[in-house]
PQR file of N, CA, C, O and H, with PARSE charges and radii, in Angstrom:
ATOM      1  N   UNK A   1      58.200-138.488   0.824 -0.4000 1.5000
ATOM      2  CA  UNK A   1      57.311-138.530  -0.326 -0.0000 2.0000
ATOM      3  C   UNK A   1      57.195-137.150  -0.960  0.5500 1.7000
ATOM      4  O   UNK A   1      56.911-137.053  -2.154 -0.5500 1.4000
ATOM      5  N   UNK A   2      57.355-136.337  -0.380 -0.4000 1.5000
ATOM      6  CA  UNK A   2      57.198-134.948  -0.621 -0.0000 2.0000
ATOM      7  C   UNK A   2      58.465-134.289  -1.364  0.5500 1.7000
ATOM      8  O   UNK A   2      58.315-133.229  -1.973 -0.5500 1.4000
ATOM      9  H   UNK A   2      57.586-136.416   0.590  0.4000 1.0000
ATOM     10  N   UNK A   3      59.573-134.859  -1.313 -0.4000 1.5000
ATOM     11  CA  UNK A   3      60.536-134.581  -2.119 -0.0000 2.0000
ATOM     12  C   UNK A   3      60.188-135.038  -3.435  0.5500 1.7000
ATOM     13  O   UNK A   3      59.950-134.337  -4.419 -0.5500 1.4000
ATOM     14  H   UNK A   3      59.695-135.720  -0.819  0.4000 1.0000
ATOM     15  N   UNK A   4      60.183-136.640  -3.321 -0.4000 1.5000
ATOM     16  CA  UNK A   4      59.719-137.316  -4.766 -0.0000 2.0000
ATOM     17  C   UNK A   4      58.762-136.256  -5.507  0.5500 1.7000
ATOM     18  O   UNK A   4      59.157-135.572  -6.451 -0.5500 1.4000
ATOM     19  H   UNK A   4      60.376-137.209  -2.522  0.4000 1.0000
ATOM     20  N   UNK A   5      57.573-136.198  -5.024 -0.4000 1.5000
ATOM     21  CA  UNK A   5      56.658-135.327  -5.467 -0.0000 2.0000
ATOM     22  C   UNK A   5      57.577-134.206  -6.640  0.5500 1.7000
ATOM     23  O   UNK A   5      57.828-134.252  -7.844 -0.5500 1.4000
ATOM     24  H   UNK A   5      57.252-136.753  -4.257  0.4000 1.0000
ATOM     25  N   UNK A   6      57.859-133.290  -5.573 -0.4000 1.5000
ATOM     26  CA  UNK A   6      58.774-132.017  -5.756 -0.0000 2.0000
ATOM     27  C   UNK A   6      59.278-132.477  -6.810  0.5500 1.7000
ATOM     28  O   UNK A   6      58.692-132.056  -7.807 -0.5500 1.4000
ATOM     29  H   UNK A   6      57.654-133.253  -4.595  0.4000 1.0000
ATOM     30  N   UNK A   7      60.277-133.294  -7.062 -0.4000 1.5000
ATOM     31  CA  UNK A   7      61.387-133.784  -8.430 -0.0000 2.0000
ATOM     32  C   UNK A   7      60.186-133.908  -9.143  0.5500 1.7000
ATOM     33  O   UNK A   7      59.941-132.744  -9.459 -0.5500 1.4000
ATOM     34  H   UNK A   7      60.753-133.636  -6.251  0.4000 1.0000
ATOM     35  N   UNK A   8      59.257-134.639  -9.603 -0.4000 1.5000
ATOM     36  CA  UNK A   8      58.510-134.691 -10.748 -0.0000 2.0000
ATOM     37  C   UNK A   8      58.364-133.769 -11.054  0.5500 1.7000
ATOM     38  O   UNK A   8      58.727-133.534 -12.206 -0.5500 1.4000
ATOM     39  H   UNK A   8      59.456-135.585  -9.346  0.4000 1.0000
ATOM     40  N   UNK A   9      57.684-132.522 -10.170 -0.4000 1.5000
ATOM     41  CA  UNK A   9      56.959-131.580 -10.912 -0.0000 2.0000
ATOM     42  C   UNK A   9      58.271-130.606 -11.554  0.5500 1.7000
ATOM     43  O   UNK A   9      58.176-129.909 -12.564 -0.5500 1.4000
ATOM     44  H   UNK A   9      57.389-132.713  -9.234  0.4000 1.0000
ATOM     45  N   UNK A  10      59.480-130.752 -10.710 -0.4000 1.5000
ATOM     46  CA  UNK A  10      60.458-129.825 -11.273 -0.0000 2.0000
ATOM     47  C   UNK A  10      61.150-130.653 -13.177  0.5500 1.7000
ATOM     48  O   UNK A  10      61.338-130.263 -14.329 -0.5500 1.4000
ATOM     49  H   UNK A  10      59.557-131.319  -9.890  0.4000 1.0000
ATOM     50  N   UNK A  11      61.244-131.632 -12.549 -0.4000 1.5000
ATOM     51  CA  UNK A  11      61.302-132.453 -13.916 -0.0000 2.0000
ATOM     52  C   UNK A  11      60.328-132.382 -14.905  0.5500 1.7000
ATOM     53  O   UNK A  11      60.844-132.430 -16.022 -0.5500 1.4000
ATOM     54  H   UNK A  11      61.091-131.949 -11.613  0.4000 1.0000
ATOM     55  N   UNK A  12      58.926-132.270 -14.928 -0.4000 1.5000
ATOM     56  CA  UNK A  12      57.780-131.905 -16.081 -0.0000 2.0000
ATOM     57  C   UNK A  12      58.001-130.390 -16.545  0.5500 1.7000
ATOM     58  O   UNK A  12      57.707-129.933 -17.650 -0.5500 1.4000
ATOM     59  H   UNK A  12      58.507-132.231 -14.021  0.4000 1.0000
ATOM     60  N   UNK A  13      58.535-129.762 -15.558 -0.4000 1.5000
ATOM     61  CA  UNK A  13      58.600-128.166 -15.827 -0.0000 2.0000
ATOM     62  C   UNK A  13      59.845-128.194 -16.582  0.5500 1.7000
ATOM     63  O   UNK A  13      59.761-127.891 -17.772 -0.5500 1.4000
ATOM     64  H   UNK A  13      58.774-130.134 -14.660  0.4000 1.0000
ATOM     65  N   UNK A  14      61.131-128.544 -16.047 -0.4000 1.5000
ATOM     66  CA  UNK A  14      62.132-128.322 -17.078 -0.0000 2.0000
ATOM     67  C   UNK A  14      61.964-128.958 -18.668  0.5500 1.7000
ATOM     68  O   UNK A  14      62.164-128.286 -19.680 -0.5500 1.4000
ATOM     69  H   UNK A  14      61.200-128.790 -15.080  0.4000 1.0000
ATOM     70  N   UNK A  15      61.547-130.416 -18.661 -0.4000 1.5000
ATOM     71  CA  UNK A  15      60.918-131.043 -19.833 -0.0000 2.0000
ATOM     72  C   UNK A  15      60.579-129.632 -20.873  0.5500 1.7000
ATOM     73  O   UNK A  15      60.995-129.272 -21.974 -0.5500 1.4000
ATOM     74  H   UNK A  15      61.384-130.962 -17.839  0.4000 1.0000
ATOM     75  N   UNK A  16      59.689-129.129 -19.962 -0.4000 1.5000
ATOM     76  CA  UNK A  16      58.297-128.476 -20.867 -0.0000 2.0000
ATOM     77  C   UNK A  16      58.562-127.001 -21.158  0.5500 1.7000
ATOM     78  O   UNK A  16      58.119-126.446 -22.163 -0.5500 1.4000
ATOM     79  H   UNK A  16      59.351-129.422 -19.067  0.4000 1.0000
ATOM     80  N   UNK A  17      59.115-126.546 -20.467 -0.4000 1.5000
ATOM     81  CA  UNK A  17      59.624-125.019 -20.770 -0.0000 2.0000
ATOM     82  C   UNK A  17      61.575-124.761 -20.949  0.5500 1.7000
ATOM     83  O   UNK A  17      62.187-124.019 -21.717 -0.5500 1.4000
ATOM     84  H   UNK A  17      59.474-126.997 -19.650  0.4000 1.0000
ATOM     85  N   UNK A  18      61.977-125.524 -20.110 -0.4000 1.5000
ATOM     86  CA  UNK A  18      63.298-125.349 -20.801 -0.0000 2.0000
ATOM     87  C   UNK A  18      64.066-125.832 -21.222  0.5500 1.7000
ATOM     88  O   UNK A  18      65.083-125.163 -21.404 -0.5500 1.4000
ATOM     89  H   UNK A  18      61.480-126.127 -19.486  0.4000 1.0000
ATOM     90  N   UNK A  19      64.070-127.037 -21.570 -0.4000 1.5000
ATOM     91  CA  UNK A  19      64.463-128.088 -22.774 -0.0000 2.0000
ATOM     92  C   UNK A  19      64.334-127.114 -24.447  0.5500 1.7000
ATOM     93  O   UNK A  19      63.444-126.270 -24.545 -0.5500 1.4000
ATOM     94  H   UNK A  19      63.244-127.581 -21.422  0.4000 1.0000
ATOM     95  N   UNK A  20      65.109-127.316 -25.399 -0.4000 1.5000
ATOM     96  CA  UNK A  20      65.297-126.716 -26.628 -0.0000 2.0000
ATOM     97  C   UNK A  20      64.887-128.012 -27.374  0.5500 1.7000
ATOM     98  O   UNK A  20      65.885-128.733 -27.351 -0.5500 1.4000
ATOM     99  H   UNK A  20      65.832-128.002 -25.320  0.4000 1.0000
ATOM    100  N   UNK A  21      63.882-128.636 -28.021 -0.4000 1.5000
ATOM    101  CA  UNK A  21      63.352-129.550 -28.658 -0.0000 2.0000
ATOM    102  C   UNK A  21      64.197-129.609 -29.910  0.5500 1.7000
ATOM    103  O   UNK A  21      64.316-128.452 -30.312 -0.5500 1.4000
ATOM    104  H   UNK A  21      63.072-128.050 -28.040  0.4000 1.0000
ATOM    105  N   UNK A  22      64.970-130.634 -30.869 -0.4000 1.5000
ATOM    106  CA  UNK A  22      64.925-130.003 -32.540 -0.0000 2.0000
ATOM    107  C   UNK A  22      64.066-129.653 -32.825  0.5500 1.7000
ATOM    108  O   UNK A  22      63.097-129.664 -32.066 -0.5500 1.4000
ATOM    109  H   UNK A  22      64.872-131.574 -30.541  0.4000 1.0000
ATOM    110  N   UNK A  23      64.027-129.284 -33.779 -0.4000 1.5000
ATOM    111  CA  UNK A  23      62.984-129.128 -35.561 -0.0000 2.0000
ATOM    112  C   UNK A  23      62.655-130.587 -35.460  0.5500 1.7000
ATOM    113  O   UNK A  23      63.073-131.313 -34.557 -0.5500 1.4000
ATOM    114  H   UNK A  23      64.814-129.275 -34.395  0.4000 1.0000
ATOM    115  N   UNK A  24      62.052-130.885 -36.225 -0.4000 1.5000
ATOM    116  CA  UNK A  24      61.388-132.209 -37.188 -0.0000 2.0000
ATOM    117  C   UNK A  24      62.618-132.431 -38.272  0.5500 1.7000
ATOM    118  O   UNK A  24      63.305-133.451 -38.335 -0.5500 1.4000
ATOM    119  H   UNK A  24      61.713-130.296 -36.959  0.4000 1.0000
ATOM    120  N   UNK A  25      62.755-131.221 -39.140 -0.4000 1.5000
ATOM    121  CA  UNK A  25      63.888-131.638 -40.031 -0.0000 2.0000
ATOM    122  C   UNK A  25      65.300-132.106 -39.346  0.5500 1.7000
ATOM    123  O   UNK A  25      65.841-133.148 -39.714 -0.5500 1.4000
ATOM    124  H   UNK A  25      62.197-130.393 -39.089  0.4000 1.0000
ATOM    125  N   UNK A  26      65.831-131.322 -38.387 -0.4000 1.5000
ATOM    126  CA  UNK A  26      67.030-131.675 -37.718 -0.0000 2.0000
ATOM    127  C   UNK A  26      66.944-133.131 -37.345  0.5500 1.7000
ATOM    128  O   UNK A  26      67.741-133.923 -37.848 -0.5500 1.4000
ATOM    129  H   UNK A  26      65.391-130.475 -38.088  0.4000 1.0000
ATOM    130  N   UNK A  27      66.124-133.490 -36.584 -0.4000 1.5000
ATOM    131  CA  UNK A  27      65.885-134.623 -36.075 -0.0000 2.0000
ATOM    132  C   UNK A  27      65.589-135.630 -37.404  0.5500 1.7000
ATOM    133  O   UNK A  27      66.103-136.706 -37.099 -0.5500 1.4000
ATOM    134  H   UNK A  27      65.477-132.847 -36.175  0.4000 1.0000
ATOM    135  N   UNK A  28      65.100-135.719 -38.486 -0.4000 1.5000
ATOM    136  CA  UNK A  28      65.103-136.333 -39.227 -0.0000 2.0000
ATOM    137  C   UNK A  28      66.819-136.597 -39.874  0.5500 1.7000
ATOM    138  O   UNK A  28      67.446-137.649 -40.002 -0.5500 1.4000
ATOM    139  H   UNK A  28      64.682-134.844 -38.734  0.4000 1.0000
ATOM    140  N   UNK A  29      67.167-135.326 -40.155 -0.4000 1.5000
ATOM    141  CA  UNK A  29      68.665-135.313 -40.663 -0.0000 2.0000
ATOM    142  C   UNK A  29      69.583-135.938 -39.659  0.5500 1.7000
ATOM    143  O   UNK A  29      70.679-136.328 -40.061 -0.5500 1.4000
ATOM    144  H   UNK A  29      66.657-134.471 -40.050  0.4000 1.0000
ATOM    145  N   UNK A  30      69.349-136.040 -38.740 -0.4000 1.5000
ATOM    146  CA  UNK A  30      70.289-136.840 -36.995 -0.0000 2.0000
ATOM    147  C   UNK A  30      69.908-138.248 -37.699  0.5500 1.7000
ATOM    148  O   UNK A  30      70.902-138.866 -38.080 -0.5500 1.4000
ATOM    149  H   UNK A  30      68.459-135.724 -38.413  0.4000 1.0000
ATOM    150  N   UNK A  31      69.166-138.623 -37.846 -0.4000 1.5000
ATOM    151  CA  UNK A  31      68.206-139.777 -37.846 -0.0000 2.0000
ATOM    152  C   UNK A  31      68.953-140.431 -38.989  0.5500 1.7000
ATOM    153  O   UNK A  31      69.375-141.567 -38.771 -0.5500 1.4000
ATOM    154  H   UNK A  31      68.358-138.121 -37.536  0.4000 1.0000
ATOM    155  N   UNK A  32      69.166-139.927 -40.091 -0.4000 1.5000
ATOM    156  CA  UNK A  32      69.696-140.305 -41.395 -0.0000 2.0000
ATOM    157  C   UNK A  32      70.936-140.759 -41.452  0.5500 1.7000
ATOM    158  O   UNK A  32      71.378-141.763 -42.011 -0.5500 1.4000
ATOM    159  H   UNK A  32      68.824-139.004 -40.268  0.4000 1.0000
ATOM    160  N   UNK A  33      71.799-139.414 -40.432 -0.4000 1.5000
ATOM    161  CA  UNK A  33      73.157-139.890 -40.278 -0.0000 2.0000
ATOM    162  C   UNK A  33      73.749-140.830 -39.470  0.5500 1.7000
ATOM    163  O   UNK A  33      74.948-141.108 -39.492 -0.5500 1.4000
ATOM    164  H   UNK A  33      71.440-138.599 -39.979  0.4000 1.0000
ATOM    165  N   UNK A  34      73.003-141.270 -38.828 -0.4000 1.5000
ATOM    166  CA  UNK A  34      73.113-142.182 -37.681 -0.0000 2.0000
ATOM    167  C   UNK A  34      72.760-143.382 -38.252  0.5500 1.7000
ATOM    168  O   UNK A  34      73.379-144.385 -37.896 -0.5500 1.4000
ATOM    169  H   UNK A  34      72.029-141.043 -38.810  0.4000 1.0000
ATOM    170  N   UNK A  35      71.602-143.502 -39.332 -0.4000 1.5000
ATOM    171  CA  UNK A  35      71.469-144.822 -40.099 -0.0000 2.0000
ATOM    172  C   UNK A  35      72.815-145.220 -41.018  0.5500 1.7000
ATOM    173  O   UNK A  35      73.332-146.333 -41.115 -0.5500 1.4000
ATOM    174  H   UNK A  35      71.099-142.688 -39.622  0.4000 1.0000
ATOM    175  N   UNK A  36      73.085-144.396 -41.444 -0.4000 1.5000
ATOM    176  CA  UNK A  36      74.455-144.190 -42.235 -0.0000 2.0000
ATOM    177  C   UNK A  36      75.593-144.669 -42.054  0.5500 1.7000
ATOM    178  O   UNK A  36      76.094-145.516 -42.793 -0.5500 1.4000
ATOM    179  H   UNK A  36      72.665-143.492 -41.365  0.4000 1.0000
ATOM    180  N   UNK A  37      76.363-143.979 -40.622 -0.4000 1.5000
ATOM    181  CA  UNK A  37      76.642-144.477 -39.950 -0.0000 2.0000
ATOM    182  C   UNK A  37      76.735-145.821 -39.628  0.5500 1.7000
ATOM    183  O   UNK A  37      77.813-146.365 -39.868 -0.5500 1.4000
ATOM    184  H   UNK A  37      75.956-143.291 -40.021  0.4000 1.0000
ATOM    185  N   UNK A  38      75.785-146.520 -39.105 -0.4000 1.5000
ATOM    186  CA  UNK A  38      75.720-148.063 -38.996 -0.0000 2.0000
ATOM    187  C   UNK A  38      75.814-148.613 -39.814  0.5500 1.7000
ATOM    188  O   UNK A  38      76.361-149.708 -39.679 -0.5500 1.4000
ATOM    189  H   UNK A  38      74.910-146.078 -38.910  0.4000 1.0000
ATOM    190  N   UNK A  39      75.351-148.208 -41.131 -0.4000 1.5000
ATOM    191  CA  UNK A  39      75.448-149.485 -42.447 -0.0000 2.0000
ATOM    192  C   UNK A  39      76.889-149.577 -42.769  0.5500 1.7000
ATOM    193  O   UNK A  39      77.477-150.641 -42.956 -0.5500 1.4000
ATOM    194  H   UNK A  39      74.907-147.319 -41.240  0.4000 1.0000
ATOM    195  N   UNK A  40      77.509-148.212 -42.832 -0.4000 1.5000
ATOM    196  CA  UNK A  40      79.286-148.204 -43.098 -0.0000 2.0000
ATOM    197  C   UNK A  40      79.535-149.093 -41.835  0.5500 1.7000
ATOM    198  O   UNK A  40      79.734-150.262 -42.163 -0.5500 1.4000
ATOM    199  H   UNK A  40      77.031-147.346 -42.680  0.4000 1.0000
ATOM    200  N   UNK A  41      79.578-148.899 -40.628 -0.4000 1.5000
ATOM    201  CA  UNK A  41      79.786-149.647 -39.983 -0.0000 2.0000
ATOM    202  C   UNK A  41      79.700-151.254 -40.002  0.5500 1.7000
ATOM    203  O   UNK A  41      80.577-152.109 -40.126 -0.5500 1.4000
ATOM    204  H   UNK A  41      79.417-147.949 -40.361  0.4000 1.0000
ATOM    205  N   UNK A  42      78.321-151.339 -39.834 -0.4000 1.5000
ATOM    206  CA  UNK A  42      78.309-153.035 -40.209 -0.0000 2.0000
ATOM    207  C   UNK A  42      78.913-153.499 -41.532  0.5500 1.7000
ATOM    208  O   UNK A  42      79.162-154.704 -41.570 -0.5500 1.4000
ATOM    209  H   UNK A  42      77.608-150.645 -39.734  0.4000 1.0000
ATOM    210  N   UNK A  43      79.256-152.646 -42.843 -0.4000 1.5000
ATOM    211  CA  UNK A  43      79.655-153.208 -43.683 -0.0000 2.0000
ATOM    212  C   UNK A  43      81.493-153.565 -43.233  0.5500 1.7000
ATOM    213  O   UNK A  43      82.232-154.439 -43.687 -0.5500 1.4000
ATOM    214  H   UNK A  43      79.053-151.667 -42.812  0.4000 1.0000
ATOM    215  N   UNK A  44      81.730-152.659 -42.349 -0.4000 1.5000
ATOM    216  CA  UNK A  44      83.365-152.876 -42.128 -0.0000 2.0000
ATOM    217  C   UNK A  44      83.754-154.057 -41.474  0.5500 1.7000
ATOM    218  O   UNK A  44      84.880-154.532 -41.623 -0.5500 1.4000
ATOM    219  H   UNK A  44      81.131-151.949 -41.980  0.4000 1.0000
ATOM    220  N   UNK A  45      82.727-154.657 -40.621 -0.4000 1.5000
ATOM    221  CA  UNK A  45      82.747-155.414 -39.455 -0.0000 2.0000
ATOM    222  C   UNK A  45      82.562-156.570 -40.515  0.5500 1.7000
ATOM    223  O   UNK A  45      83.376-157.489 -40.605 -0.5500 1.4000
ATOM    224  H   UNK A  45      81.813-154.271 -40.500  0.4000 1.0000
ATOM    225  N   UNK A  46      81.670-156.488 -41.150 -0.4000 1.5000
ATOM    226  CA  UNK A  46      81.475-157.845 -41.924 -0.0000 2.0000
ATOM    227  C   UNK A  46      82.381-157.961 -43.281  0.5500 1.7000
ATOM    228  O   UNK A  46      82.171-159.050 -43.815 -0.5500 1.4000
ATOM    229  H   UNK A  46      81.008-155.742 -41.077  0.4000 1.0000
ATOM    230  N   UNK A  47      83.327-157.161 -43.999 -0.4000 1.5000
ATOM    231  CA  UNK A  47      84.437-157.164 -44.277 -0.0000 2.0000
ATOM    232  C   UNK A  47      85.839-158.105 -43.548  0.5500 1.7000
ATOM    233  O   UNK A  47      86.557-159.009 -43.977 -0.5500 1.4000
ATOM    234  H   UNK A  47      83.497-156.276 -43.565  0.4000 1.0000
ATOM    235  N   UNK A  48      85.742-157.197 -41.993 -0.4000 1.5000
ATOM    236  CA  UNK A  48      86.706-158.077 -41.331 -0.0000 2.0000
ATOM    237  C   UNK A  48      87.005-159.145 -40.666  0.5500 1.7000
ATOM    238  O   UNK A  48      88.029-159.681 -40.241 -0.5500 1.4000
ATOM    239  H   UNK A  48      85.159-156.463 -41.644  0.4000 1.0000
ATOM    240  N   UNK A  49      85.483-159.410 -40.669 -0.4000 1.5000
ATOM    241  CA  UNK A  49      84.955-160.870 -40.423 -0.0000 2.0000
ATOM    242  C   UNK A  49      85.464-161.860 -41.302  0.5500 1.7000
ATOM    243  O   UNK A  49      85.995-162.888 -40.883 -0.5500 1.4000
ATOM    244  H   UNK A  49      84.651-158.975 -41.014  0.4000 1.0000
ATOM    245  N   UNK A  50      85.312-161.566 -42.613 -0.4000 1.5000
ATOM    246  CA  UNK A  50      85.040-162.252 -44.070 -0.0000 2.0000
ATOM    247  C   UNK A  50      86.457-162.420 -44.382  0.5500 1.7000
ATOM    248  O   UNK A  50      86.897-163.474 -44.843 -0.5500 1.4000
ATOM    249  H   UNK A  50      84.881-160.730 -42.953  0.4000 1.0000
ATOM    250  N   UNK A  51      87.277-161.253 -44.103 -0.4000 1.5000
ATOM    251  CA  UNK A  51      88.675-161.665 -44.245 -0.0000 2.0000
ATOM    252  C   UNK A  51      89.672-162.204 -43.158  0.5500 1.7000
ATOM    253  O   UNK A  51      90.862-162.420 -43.387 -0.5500 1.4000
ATOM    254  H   UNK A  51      86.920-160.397 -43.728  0.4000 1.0000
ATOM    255  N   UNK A  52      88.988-162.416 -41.822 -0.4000 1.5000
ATOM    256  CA  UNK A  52      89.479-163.271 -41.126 -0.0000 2.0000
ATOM    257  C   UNK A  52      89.073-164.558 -40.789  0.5500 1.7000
ATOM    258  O   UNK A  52      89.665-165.313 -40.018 -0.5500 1.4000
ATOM    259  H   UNK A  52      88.021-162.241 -41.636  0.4000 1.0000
ATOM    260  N   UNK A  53      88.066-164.779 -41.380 -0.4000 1.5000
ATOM    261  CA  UNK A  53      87.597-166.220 -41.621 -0.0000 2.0000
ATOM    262  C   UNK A  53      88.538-166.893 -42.681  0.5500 1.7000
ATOM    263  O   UNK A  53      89.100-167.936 -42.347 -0.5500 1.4000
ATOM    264  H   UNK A  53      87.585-164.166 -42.007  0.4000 1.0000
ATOM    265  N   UNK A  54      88.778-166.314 -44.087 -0.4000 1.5000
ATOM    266  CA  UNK A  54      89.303-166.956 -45.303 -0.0000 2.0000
ATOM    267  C   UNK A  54      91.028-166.904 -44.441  0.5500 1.7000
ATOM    268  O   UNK A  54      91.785-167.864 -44.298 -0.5500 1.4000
ATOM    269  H   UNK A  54      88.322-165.467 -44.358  0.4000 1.0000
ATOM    270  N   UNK A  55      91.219-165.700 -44.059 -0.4000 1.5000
ATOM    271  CA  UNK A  55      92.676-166.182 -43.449 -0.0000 2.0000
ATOM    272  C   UNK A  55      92.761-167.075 -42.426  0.5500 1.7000
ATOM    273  O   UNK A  55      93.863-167.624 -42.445 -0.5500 1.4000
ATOM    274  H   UNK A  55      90.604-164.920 -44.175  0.4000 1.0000
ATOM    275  N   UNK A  56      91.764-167.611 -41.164 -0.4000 1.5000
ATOM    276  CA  UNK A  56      91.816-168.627 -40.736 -0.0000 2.0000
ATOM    277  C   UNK A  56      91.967-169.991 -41.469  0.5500 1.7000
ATOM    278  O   UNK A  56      92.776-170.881 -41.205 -0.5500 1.4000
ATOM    279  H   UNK A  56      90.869-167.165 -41.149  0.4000 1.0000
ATOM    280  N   UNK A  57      90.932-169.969 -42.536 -0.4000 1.5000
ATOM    281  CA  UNK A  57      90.980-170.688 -43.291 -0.0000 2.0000
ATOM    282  C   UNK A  57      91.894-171.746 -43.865  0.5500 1.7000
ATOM    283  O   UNK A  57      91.962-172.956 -44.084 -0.5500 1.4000
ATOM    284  H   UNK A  57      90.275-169.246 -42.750  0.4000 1.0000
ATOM    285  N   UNK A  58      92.537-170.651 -43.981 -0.4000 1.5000
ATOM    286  CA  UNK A  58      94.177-170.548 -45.371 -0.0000 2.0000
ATOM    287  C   UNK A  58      94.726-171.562 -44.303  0.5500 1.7000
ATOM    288  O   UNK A  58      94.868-172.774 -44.470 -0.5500 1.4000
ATOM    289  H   UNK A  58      92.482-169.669 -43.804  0.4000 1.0000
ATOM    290  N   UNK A  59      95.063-170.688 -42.953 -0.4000 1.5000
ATOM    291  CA  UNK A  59      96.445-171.210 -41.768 -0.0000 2.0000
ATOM    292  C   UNK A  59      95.896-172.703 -41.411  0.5500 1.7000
ATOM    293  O   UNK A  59      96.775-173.565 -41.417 -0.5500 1.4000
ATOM    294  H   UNK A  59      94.948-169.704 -42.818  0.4000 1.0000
ATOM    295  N   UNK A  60      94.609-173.127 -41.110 -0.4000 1.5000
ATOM    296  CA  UNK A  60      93.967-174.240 -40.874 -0.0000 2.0000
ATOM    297  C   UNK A  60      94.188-175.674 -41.644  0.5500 1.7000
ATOM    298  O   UNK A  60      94.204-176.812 -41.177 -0.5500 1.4000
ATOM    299  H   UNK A  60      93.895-172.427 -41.106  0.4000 1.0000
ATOM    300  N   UNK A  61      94.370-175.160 -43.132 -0.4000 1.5000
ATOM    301  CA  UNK A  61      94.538-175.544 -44.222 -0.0000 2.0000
ATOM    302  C   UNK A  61      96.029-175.988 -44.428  0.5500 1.7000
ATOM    303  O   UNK A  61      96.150-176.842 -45.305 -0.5500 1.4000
ATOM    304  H   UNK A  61      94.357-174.235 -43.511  0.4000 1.0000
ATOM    305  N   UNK A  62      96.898-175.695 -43.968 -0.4000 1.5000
ATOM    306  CA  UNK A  62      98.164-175.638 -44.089 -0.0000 2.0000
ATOM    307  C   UNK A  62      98.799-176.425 -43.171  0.5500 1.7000
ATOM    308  O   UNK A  62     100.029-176.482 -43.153 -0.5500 1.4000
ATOM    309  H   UNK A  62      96.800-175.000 -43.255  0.4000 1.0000
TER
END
């Protein structure tokens, strides 16, 4: 139990004094690009969705 102990308090201490936090702005700007990110993303996915459905389509059709 006394180890456990030990790890918390060494873990609250590194947290709290030597961890490098962002800014607010950085972290907002991370935040932005990462939304960004996903929308290009999901728009590609649902592109290749859309054009492999109509080409299933087509071959189904035939």
């Amino acid at each position: 139990m006394r180890k456990f102990i030990n790890y918390l308090k060494e873990s609250a201490q590194e947290l709290t004094k030597k961890v490098t936090w962002p800014t607010w702005e950085k972290l907002q700007s991370s935040a932005l690009l990462v939304l960004v990110a996903t929308l290009i993303l999901a728009v590609v996915i649902f592109l290749i969705d859309f054009a492999f459905q109509h080409l299933m389509e087509f071959i189904y059709a035939l």
